[in-house]
C-alpha positions as CSV (number, residue, x, y, z in Angstrom):
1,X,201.2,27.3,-152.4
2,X,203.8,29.1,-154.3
3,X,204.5,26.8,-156.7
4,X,200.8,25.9,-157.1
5,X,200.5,30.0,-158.3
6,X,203.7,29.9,-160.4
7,X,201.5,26.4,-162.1
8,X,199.1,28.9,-162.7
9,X,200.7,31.5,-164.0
10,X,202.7,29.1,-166.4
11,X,199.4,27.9,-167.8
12,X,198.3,31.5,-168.4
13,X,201.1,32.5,-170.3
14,X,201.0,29.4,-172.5
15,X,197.0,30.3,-173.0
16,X,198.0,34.1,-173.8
17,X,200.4,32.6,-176.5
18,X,198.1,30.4,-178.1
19,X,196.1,33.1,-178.3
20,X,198.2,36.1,-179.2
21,X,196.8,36.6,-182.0
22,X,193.4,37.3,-180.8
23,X,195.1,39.5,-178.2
24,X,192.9,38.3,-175.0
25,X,194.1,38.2,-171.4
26,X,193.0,35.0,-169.8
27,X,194.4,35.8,-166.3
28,X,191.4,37.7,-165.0
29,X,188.7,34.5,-165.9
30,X,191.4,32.2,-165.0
31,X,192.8,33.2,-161.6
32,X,189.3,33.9,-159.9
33,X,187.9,30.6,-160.9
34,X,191.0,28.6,-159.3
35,X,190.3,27.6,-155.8
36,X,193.9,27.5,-154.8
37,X,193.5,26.6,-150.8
38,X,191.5,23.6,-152.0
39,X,193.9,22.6,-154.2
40,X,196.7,22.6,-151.8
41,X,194.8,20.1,-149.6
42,X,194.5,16.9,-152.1
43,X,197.3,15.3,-153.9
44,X,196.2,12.1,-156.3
45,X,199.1,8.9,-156.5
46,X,198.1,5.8,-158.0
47,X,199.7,3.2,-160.2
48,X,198.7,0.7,-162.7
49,X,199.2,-1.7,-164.8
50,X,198.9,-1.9,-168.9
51,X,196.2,-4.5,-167.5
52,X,193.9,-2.9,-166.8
53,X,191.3,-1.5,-169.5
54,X,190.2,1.9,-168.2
55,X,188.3,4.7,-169.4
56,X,188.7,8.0,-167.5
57,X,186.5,11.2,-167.4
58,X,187.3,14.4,-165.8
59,X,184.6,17.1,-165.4
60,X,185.2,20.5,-163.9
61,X,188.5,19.2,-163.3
62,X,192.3,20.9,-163.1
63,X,195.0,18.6,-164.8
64,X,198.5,19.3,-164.7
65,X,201.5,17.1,-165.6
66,X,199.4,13.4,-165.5
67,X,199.7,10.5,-168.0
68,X,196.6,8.3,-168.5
69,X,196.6,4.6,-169.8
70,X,193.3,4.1,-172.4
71,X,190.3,6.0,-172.9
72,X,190.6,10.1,-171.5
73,X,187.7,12.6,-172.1
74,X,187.7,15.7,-170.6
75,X,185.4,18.8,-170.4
76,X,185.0,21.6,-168.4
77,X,188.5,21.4,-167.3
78,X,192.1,23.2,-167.1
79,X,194.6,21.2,-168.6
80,X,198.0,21.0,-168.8
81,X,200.2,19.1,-169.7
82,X,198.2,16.0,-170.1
83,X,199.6,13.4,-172.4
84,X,197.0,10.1,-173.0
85,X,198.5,6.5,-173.8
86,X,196.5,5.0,-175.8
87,X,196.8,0.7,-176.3
């Protein structure tokens, strides 16, 4: 759980420098609308190949730290770290 919080607070600061100009603290919106005991339950592995031609969509989603082979949209999510392979 604590380093699921330290994630957390990681993405916040990298939001609050992005935005440092504009002077808002995302920490209130963010930290509320993180269902951390949830989170700590599931864990995703999986492994492909360059083989296969996928196409991946995330909705109300939080993405940390994951590389996707071909097609990636996302909305409604927090992301991190998310780094798309394209073919």
């Amino acid at each position: 759980m604590q380093k699921l919080e330290k994630l957390i607070e990681r993405i916040i600061r990298r939001v609050h420098i992005n935005l440092r100009d504009l002077e808002v603290d995302v920490g209130p919106f963010l930290k509320p609308s993180i269902p951390l005991k949830k989170l700590s339950e599931f864990y995703a592995f999986y492994g492909i190949t360059g083989h296969h031609p996928l196409h991946f969509r995330f909705s109300g989603s939080n993405l940390a730290g994951s590389y996707f082979l071909g097609k990636c949209q996302v909305d409604g999510s927090i992301v991190h770290g998310l780094r798309r392979l394209g073919l």
